[in-house]
MARBA-3410 file (N, C-alpha, C, O; in Angstrom, 1 decimal):
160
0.8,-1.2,0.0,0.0,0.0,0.0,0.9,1.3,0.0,0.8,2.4,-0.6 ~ 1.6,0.8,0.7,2.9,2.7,0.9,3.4,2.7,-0.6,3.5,3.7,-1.2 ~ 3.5,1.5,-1.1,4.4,1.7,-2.8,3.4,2.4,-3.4,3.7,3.5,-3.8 ~ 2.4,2.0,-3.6,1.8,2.3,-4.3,1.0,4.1,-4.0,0.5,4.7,-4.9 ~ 1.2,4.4,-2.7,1.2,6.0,-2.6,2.6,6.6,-2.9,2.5,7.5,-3.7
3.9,6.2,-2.5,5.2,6.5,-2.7,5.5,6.6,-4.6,6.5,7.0,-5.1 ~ 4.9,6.3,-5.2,5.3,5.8,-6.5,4.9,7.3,-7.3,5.6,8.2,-7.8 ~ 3.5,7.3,-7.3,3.3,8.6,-8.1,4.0,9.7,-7.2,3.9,10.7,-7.8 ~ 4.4,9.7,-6.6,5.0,11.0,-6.2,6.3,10.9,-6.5,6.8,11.9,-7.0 ~ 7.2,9.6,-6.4,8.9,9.7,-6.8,8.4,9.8,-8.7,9.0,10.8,-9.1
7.8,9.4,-9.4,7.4,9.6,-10.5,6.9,11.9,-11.1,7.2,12.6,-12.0 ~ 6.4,11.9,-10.2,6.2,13.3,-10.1,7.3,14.1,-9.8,7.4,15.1,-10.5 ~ 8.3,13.8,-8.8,9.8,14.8,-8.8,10.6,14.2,-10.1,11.2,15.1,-10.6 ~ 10.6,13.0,-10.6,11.5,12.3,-11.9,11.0,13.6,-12.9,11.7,14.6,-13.1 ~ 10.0,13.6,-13.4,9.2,14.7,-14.5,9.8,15.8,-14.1,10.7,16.3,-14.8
9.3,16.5,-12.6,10.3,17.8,-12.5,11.0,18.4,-12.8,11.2,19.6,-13.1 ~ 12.1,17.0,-12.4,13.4,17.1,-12.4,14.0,17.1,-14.0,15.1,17.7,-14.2 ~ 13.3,16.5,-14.9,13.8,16.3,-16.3,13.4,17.9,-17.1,14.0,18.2,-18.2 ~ 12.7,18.8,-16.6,11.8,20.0,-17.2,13.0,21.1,-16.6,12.8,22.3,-17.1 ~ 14.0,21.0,-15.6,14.9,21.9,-14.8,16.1,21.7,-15.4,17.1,22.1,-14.8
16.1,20.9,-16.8,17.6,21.2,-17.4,18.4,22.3,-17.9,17.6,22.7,-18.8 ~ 19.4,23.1,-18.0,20.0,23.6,-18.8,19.3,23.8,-20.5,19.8,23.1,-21.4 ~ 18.6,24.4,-20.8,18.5,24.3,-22.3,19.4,25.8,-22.5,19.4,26.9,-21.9 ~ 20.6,24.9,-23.9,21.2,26.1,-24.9,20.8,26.7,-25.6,19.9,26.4,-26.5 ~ 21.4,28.4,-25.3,20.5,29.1,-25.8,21.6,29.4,-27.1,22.7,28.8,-27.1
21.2,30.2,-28.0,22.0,29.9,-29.6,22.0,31.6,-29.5,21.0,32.3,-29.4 ~ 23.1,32.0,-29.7,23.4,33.7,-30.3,22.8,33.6,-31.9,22.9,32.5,-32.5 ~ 22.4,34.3,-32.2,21.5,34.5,-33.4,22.5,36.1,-33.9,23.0,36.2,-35.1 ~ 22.7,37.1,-32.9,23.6,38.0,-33.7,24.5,38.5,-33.0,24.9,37.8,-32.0 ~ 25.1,39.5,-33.3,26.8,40.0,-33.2,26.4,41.4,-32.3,25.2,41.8,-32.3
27.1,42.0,-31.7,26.8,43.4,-31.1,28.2,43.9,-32.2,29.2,43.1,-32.4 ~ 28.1,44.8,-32.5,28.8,45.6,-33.4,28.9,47.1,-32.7,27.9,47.8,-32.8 ~ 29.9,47.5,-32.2,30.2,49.2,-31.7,31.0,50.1,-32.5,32.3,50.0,-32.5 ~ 30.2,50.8,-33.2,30.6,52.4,-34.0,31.3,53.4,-33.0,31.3,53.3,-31.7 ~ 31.7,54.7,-33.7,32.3,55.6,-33.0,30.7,55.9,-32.5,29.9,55.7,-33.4
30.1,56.2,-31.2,29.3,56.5,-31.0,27.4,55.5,-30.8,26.3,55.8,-30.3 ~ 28.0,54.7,-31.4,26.8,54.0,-31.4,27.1,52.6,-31.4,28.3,52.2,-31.5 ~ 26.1,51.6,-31.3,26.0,49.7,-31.4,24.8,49.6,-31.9,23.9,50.3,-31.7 ~ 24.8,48.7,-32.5,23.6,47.7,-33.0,24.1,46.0,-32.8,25.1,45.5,-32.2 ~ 23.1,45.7,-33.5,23.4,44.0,-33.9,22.7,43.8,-34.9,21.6,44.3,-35.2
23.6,42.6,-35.5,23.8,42.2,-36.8,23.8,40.7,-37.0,24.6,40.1,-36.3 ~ 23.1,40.1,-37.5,22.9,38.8,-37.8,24.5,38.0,-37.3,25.4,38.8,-37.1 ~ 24.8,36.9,-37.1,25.9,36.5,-36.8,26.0,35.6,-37.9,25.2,35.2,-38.7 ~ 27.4,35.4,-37.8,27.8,34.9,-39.6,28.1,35.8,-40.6,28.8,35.5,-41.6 ~ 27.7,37.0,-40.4,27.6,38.4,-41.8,28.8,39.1,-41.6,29.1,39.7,-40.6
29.7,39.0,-42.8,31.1,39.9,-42.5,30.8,41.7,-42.7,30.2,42.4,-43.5 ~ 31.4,41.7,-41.6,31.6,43.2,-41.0,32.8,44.1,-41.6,34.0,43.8,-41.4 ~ 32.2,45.4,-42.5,33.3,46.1,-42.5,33.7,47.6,-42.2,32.7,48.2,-41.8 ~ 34.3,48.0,-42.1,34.4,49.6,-41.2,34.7,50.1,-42.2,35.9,50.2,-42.2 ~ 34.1,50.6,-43.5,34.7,52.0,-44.1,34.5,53.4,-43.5,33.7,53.4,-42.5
35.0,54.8,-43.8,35.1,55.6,-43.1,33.9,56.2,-43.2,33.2,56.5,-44.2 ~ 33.7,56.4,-41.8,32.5,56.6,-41.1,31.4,56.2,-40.6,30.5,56.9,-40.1 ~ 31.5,54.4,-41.0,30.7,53.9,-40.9,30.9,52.6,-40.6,31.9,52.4,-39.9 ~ 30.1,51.3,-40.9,29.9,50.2,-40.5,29.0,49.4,-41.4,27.8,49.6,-41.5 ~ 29.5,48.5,-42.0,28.6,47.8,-43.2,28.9,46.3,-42.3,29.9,45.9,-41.7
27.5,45.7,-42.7,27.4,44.0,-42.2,26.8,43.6,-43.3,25.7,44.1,-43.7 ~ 27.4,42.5,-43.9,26.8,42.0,-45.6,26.6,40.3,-45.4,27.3,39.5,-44.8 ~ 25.7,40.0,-46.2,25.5,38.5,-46.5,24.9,37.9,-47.8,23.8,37.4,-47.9 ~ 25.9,38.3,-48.9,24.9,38.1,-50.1,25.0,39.4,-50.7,25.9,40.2,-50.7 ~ 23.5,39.4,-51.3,23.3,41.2,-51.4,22.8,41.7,-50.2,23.1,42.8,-49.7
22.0,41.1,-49.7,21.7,41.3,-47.6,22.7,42.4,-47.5,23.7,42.2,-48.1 ~ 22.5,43.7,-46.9,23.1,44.3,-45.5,22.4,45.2,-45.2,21.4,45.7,-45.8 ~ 23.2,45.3,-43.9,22.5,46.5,-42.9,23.8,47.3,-42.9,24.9,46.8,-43.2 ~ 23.8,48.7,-42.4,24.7,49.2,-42.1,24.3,50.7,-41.5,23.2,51.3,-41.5 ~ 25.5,51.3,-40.9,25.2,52.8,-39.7,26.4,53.7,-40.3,27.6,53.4,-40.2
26.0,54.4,-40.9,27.0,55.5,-41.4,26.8,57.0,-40.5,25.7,57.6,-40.3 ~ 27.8,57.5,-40.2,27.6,58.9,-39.3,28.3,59.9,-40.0,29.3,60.1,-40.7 ~ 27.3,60.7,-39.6,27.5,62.4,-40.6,27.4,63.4,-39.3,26.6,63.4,-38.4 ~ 28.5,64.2,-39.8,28.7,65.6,-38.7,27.2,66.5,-39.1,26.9,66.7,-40.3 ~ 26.6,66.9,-38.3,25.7,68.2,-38.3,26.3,69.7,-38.4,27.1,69.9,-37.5
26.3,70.8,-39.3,26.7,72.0,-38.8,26.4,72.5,-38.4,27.0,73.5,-38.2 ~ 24.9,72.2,-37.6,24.5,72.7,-36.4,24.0,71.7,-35.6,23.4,70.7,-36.0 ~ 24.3,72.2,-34.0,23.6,71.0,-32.9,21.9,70.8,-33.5,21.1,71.7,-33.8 ~ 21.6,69.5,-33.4,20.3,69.4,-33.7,19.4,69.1,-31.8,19.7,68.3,-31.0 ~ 18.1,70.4,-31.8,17.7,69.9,-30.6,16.3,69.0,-30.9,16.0,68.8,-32.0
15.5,68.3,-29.9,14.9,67.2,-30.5,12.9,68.2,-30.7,11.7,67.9,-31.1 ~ 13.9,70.0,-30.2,11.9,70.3,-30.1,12.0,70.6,-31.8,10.9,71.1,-32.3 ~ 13.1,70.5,-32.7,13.5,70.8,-33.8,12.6,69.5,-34.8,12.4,69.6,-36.0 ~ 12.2,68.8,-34.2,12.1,67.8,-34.9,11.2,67.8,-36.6,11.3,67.1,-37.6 ~ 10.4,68.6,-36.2,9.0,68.9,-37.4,9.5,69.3,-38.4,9.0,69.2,-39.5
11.1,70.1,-38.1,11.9,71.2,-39.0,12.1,69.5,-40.0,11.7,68.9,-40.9 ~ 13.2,69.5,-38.9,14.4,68.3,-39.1,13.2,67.2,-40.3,13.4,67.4,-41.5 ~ 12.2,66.3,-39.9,11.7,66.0,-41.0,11.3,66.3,-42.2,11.5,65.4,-43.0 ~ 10.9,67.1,-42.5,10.6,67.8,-43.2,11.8,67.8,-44.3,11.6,67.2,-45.3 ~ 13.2,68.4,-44.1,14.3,67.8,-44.7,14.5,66.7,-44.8,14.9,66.2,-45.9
14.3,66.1,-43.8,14.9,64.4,-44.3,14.0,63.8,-45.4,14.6,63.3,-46.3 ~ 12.8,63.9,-45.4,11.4,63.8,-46.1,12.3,64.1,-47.6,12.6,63.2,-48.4 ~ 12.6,65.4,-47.7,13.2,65.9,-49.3,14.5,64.7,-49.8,14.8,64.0,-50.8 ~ 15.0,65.0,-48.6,16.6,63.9,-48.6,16.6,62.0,-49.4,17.2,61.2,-50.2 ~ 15.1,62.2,-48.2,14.8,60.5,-48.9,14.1,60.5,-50.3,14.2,59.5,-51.0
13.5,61.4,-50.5,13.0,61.7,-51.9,14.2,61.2,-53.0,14.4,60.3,-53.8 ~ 15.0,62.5,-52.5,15.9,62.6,-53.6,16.6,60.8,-53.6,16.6,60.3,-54.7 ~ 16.9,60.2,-52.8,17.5,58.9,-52.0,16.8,58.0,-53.1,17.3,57.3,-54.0 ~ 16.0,58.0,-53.0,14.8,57.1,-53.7,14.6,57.0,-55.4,14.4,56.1,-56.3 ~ 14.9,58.5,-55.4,14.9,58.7,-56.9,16.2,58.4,-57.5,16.1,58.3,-58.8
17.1,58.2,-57.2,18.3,58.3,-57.5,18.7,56.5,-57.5,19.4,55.8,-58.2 ~ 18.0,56.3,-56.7,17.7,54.8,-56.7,16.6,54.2,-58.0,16.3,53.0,-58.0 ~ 16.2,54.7,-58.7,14.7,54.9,-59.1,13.5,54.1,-58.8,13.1,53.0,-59.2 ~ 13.2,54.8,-58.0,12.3,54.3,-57.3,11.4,55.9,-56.6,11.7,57.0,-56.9 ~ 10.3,55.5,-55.8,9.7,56.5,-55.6,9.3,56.2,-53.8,8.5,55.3,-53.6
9.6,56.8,-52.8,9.1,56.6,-51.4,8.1,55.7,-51.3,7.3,55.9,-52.3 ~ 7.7,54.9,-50.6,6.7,53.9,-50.5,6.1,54.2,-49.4,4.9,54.3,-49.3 ~ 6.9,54.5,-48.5,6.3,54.4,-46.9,7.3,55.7,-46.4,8.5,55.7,-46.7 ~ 6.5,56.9,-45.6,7.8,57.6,-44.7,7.0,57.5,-43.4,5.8,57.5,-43.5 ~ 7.4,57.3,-42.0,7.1,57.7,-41.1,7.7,57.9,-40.2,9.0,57.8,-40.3
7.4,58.2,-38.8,8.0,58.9,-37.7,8.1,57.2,-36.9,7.2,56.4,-36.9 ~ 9.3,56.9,-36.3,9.3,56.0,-35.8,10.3,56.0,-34.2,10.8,57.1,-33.9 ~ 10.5,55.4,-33.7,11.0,55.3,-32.2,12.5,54.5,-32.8,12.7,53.8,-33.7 ~ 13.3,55.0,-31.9,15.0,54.8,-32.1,15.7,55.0,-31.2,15.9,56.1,-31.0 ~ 16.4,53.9,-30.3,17.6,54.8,-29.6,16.3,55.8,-28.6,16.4,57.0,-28.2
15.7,55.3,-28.5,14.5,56.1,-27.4,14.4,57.7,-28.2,14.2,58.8,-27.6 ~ 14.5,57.5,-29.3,13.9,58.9,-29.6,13.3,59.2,-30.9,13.4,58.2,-31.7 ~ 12.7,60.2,-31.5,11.6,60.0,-32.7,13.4,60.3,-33.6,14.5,60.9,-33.5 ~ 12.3,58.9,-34.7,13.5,58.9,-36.2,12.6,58.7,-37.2,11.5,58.2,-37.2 ~ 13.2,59.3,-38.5,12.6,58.8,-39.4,12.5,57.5,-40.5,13.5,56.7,-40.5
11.5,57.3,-41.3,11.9,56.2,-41.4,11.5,55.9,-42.8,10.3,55.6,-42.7 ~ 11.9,55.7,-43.8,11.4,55.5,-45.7,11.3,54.4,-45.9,12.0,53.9,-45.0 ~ 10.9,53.5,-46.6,11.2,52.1,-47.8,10.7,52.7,-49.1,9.7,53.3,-49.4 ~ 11.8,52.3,-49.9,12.1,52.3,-51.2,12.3,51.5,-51.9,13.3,51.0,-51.4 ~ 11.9,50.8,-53.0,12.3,49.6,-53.0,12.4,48.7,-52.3,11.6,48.5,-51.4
13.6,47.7,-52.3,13.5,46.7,-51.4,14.5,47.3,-50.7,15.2,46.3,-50.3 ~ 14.9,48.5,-50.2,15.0,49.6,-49.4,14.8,50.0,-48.3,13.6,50.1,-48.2 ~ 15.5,50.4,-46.9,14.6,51.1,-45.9,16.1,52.0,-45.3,17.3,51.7,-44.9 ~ 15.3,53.2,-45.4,16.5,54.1,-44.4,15.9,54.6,-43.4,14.7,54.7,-43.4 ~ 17.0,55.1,-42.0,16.2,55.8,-41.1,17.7,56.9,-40.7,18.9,56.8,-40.9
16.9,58.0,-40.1,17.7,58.7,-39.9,17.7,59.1,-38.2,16.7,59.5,-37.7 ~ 18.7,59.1,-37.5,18.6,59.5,-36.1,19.7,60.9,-35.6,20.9,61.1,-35.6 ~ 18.6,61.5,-35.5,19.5,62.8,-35.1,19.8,63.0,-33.9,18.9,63.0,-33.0 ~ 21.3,63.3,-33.4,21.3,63.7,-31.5,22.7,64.4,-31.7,23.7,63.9,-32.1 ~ 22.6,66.0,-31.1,23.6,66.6,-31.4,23.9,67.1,-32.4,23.1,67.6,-33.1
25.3,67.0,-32.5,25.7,67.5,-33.7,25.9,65.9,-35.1,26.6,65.7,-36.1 ~ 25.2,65.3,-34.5,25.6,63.7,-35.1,24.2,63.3,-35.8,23.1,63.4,-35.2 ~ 24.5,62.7,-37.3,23.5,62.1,-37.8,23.8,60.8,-38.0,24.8,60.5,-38.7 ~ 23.0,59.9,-37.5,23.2,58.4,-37.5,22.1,58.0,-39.2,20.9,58.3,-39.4 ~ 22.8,57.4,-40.0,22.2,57.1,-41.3,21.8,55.6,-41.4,22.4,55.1,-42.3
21.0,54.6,-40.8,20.6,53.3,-40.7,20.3,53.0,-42.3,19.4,53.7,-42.7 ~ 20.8,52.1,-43.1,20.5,51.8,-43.9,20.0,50.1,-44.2,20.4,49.5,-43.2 ~ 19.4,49.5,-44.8,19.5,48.0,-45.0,18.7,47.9,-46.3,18.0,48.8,-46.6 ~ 19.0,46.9,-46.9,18.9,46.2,-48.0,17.5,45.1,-47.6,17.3,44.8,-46.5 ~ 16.7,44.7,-48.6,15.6,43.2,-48.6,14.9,44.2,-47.4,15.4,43.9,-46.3
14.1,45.1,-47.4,13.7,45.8,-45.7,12.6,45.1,-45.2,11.8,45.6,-44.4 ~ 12.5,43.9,-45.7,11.4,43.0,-44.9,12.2,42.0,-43.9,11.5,41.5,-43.1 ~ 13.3,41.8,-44.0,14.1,40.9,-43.9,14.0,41.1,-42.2,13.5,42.1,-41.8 ~ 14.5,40.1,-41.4,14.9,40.1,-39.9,15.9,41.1,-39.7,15.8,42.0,-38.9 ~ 17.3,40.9,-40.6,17.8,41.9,-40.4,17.6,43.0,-40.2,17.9,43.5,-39.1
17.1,43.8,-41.3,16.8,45.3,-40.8,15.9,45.8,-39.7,15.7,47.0,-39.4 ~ 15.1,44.4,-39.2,14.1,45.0,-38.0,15.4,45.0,-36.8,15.2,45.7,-35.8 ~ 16.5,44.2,-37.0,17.0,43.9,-35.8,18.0,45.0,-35.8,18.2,45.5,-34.8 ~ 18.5,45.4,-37.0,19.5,46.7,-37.0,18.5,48.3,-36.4,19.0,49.2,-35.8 ~ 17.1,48.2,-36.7,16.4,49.1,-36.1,15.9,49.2,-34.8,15.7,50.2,-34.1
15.7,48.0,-34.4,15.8,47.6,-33.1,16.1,47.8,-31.7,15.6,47.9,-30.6 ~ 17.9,48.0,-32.8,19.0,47.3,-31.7,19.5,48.6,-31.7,20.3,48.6,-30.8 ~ 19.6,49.9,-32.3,20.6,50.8,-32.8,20.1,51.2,-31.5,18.9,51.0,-31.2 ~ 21.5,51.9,-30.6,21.8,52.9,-29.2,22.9,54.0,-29.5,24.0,53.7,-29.9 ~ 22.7,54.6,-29.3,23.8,55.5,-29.1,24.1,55.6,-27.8,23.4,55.8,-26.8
25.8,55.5,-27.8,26.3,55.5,-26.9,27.7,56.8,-26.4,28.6,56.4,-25.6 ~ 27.7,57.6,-26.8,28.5,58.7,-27.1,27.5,60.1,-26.0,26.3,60.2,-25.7 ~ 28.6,61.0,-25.8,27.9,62.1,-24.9,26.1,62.3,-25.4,25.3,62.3,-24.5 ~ 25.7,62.5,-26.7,24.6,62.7,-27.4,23.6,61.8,-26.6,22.5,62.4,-26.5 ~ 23.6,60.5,-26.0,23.0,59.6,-25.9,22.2,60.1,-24.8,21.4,59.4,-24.3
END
């Protein structure tokens, strides 16, 4: 009679105990740090630094953060201005690409409003802080990647 009460219960800690393992967890991407800023980037995607920037490529795949000096500090009550330009910038971006803007909007970045285009299979965003313009670019913009480069972008420099 005791076995038979003793049994479902050593059976019930056995189960427990098999559900309290260790499961490996798998890195999926890379942290990548710019003068001023980090993102992440798919892992596996070779990484390259040209000047001023940061390209991560796989294929025709990439993402990448290019930084542009401002000639004037940009402040963030500027913002309506500041769009408004970028609005023209990606125009021109797009056409040049030939292509025509598909989508623009105001989007969250690095905890602060950015803008944001798709052009083709296109997507730029622009993040202003300071005298610093952060240029997010990526390629396929449906792709995981560029949700994860938009994501993930912080700035980490006095501007932040």
């Amino acid at each position: 009679m005791l076995a038979r009460a003793v049994l479902p219960l050593a059976l019930l800690f056995i189960l427990a105990a098999c559900g309290g393992s260790k499961q490996e967890t798998r890195t999926t991407s890379i942290g990548i740090r710019g003068d001023g800023f980090t993102f992440d980037a798919p892992l596996g995607w070779r990484v390259t630094r040209p000047q001023d920037g940061i390209v991560a490529r796989n294929g025709d795949a990439l993402v990448s953060v290019t930084h542009f000096p401002l000639r004037r500090p940009y402040d963030r009550s500027q913002f309506d201005t500041a769009a408004r330009a970028l609005d023209a910038v990606a125009a021109r971006l797009a056409k040049a690409a030939g292509h025509a803007v598909e989508r623009a909007e105001t989007v969250t970045v690095a905890n602060r409003k950015a803008r944001s285009y798709v052009y083709g299979t296109r997507r730029i965003g622009f993040v202003l802080a300071g005298r610093d313009e952060f240029q997010l670019f990526c390629t396929q913009q449906q792709s995981a990647a560029c949700d994860l480069l938009f994501n993930t972008f912080t700035l980490t420099g006095p501007q932040a």
